[in-house]
C-alpha positions in Angstrom: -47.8 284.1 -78.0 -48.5 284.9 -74.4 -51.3 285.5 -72.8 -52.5 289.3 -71.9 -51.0 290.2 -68.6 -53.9 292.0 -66.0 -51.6 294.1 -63.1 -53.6 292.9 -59.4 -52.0 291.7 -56.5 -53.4 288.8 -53.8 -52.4 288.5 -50.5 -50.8 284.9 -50.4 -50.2 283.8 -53.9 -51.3 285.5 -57.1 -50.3 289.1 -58.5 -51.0 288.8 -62.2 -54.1 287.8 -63.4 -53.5 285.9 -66.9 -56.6 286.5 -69.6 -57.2 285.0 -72.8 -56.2 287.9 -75.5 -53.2 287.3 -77.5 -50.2 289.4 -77.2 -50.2 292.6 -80.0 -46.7 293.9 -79.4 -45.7 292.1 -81.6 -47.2 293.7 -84.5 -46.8 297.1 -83.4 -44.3 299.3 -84.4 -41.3 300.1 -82.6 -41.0 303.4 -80.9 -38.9 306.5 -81.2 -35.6 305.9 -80.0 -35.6 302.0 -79.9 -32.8 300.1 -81.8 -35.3 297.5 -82.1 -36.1 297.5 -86.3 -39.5 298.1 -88.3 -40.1 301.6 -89.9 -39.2 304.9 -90.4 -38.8 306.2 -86.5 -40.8 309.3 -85.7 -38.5 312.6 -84.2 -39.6 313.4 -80.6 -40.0 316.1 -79.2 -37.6 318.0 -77.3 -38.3 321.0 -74.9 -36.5 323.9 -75.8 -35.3 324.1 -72.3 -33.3 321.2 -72.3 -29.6 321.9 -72.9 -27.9 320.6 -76.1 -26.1 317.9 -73.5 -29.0 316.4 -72.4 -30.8 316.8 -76.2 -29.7 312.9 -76.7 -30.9 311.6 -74.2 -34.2 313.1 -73.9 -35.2 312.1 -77.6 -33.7 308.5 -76.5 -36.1 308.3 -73.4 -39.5 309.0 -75.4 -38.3 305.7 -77.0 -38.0 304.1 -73.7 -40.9 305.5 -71.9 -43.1 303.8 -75.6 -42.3 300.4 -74.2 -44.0 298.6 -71.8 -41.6 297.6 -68.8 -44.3 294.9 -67.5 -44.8 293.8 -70.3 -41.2 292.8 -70.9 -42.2 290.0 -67.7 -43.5 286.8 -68.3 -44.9 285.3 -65.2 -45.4 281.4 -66.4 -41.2 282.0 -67.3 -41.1 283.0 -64.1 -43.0 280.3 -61.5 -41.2 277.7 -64.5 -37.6 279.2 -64.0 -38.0 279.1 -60.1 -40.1 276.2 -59.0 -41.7 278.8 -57.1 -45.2 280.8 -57.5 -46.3 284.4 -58.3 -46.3 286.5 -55.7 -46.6 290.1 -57.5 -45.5 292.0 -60.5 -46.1 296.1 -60.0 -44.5 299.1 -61.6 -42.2 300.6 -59.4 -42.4 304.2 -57.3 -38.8 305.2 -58.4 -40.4 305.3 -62.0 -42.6 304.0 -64.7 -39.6 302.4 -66.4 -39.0 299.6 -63.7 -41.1 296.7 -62.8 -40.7 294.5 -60.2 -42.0 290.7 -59.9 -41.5 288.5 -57.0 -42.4 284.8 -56.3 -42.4 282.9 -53.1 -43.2 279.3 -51.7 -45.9 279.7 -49.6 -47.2 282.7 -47.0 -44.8 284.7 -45.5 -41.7 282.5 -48.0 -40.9 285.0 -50.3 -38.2 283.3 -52.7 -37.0 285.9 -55.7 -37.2 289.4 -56.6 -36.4 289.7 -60.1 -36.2 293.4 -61.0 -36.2 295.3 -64.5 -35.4 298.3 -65.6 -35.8 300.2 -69.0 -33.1 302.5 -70.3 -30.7 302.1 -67.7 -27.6 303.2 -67.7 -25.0 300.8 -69.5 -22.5 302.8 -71.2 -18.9 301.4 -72.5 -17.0 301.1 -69.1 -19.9 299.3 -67.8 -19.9 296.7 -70.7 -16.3 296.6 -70.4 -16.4 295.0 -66.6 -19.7 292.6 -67.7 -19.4 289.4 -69.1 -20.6 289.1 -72.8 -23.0 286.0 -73.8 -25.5 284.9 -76.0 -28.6 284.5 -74.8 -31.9 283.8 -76.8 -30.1 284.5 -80.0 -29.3 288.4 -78.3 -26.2 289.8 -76.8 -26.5 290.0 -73.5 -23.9 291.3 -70.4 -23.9 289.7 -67.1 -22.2 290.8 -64.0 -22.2 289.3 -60.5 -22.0 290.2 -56.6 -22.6 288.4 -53.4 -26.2 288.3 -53.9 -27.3 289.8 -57.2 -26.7 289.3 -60.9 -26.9 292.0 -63.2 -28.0 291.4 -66.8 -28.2 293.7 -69.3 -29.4 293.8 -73.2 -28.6 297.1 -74.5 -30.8 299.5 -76.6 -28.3 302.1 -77.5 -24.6 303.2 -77.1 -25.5 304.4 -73.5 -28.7 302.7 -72.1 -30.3 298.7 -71.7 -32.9 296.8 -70.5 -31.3 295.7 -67.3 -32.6 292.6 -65.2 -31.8 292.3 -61.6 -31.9 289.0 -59.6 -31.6 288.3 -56.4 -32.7 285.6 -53.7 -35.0 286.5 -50.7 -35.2 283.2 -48.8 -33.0 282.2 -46.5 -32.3 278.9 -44.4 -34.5 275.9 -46.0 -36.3 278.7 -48.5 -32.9 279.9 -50.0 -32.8 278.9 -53.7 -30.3 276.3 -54.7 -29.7 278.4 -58.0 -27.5 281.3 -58.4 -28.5 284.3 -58.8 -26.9 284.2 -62.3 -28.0 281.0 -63.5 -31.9 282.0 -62.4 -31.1 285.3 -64.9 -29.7 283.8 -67.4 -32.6 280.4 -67.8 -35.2 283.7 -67.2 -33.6 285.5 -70.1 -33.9 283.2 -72.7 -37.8 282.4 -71.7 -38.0 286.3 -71.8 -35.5 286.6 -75.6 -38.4 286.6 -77.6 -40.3 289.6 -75.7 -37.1 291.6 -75.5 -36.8 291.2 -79.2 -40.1 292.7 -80.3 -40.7 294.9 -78.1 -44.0 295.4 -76.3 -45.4 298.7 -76.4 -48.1 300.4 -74.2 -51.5 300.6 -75.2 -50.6 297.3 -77.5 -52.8 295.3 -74.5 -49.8 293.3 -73.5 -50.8 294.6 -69.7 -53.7 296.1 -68.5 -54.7 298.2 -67.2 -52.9 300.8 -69.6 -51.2 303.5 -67.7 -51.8 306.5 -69.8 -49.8 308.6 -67.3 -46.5 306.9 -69.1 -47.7 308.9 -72.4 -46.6 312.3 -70.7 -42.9 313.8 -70.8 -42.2 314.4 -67.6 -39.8 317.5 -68.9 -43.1 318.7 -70.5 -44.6 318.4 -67.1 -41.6 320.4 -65.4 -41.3 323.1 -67.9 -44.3 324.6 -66.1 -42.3 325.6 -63.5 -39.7 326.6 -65.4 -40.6 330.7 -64.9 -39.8 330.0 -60.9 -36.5 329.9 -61.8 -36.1 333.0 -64.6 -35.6 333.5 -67.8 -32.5 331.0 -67.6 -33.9 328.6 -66.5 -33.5 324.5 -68.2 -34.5 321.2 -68.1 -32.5 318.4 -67.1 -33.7 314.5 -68.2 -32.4 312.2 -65.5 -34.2 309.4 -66.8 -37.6 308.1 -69.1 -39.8 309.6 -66.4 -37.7 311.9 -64.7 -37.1 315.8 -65.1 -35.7 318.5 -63.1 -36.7 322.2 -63.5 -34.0 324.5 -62.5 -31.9 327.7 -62.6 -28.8 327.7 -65.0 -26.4 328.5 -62.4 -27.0 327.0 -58.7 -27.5 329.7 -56.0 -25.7 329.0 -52.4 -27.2 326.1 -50.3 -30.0 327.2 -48.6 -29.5 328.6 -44.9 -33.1 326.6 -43.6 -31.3 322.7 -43.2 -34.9 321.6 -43.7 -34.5 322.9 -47.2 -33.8 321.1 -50.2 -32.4 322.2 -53.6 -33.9 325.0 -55.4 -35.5 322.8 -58.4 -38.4 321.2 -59.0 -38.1 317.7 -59.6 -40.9 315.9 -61.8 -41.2 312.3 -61.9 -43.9 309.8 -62.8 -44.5 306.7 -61.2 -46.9 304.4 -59.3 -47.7 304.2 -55.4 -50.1 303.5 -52.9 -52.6 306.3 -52.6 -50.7 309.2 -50.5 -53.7 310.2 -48.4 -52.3 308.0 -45.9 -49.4 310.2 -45.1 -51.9 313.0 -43.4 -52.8 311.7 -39.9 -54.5 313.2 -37.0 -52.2 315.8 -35.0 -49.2 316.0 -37.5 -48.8 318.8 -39.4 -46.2 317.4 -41.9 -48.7 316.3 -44.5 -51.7 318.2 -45.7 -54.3 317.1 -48.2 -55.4 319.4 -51.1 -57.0 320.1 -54.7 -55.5 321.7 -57.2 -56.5 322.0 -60.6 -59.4 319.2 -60.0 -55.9 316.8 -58.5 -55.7 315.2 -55.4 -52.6 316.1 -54.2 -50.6 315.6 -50.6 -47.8 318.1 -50.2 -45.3 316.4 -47.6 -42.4 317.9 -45.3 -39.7 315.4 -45.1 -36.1 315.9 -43.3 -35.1 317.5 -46.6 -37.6 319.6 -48.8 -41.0 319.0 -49.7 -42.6 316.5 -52.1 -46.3 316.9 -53.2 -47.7 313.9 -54.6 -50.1 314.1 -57.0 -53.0 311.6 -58.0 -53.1 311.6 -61.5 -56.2 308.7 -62.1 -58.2 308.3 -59.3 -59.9 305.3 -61.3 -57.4 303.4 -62.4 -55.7 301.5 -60.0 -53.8 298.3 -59.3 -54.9 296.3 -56.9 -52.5 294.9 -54.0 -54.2 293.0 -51.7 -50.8 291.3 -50.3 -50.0 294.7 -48.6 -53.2 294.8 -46.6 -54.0 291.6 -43.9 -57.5 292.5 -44.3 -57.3 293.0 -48.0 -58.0 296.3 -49.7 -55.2 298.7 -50.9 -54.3 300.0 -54.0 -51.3 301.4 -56.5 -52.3 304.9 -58.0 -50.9 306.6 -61.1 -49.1 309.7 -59.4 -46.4 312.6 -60.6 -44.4 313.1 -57.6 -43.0 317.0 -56.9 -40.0 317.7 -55.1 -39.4 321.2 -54.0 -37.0 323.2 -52.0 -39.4 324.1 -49.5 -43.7 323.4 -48.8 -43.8 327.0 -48.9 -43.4 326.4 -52.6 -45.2 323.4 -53.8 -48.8 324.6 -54.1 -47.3 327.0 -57.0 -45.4 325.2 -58.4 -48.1 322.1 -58.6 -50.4 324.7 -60.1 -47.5 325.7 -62.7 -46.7 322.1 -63.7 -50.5 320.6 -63.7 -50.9 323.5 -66.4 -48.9 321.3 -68.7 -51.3 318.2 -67.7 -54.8 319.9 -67.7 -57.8 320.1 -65.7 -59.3 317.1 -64.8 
């Protein structure tokens, strides 16, 4: 059994902090959704916004969004697989279902990025252009470009656990595997992991991230009365979920605009305070509903990020030169316009609660 992973990043070498505790996942049962075995699955539940298209995959992603993406890493596999050491293993800001660990060979050598993703697409064209293999006693799919290998073990007819690699030295630090064969010697270290499962909240990583508990379509159907009484709900992913009108009105006439939709997801980031600075208006810092929250003008609509534990963080020292700096759990808003967001934070925290 491996060893409880801690989520803390160090500026030169180590980003996961290995305890003592003994991995529970493995006794736990599977979640919702999973194609993983072991008892009677419990229904999820669906928002009645959500269109009868999208009904599949939004009870599928309550499955996804039960297991623990991190968790699904091994970092001893990794530094073993690569000859290399840890360099960091973080969720990722594009959503709570991706985790990214990286190893290099020494300060300022970084040597892999090995990237993974849970529920991904990987539907039947897709498996009909990937190689097939067994790997760890599991079907497995492996495809190839210049620079990255693609493998993927699927969960259902439509999604996988997908595992990137590719290399990021170059010169005397480039690796002299593949890209493939490093995913494929990772992936049976890894077979037993991917087998059963690890859950959050089964302490396989800690600090827990109770923000990956929410559905972020619950979340969005707060603002689901911006957009009338038509208005659905639209899954893209485990922790993304788009509010919007049934039918799409004409582009906005304001360029600086963006669709007219809000556009929940959850993720981890570095604390967004940072984007309000002295003399630019672009970025502006306030509380709503006892949430720390930075609404942001970009080139195309608005996105308010909200701090959704202030206490809980992940440290990542490696970003900072003189240390410091931390990951936040946040749900990021995107909005047509600023004019907007405040609303429709208010509308969409009401689904959260009150700090």
């Amino acid at each position: 059994m491996a060893p409880r992973q801690h989520f803390t990043r160090h500026r030169v070498a180590l980003a996961l902090l290995l305890g003592s505790a003994l991995l529970a996942s493995a006794c736990t049962k599977d979640a919702p959704g999973t194609a993983e075995g072991g008892g009677e699955p419990e229904p999820a539940k669906i928002e009645a916004a959500i269109p009868q298209e999208f009904r599949a995959l939004a009870e599928a992603a309550a499955g996804y969004r039960a297991i623990d993406a991190c968790g699904l890493h091994d970092p001893d596999a990794a530094k073993e697989v690569t000859g290399d050491e840890l360099d960091e293993i973080i969720p990722s800001q594009d959503g709570m279902q991706e985790c990214l660990l990286r190893t290099h060979k020494g300060e300022f050598r970084a040597s892999w990025t090995i990237y993974l993703e849970v529920g991904d697409t990987f539907d039947a064209s897709q498996r009909k252009d990937a190689a097939p293999e067994s790997i760890g006693g599991q079907e497995m799919f492996i495809s190839e470009d210049e620079r990255t290998c693609t493998l993927a073990k699927p969960l259902d007819a439509d999604r996988a656990i997908v595992l990137r690699t590719s290399p990021s030295g170059t010169g005397e630090d480039k690796p002299a595997k593949s890209s493939c064969q490093l995913a494929r010697d990772y992936a049976a270290k890894v077979a037993p992991l991917w087998k059963d499962l690890p859950k959050r909240g089964s302490g396989r990583t800690t600090p827990e991230l109770t923000l990956a508990k929410l559905d972020p379509c619950t979340v969005a159907s707060g603002a689901l009365e911006m957009f009338g009484a038509d208005a659905v709900l639209q899954p893209s992913g485990p922790f993304v979920c788009t509010a919007k009108p049934l039918k799409p009105g004409p582009p906005p006439r304001d360029k600086a605009a963006g669709r007219n939709e809000v556009v929940v997801t959850l993720m981890v980031d570095d604390d967004p305070s940072a984007l309000v600075k002295p003399g630019d208006s672009s970025a502006r810092e306030v509380t709503i509903a006892g949430y720390k929250t930075v609404i942001f003008q970009g080139r195309l609509g608005c996105t308010s990020y909200i701090v959704y534990d202030p206490d809980t963080t992940i440290v990542q020292d490696n970003r900072a030169p003189e240390g410091g700096g931390v990951l936040y759990q946040q749900i990021r808003m995107s909005t047509a316009t600023c004019d907007v967001a405040q609303q429709a934070a208010e509308k969409v925290l009401s689904k959260v609660g009150k700090r």
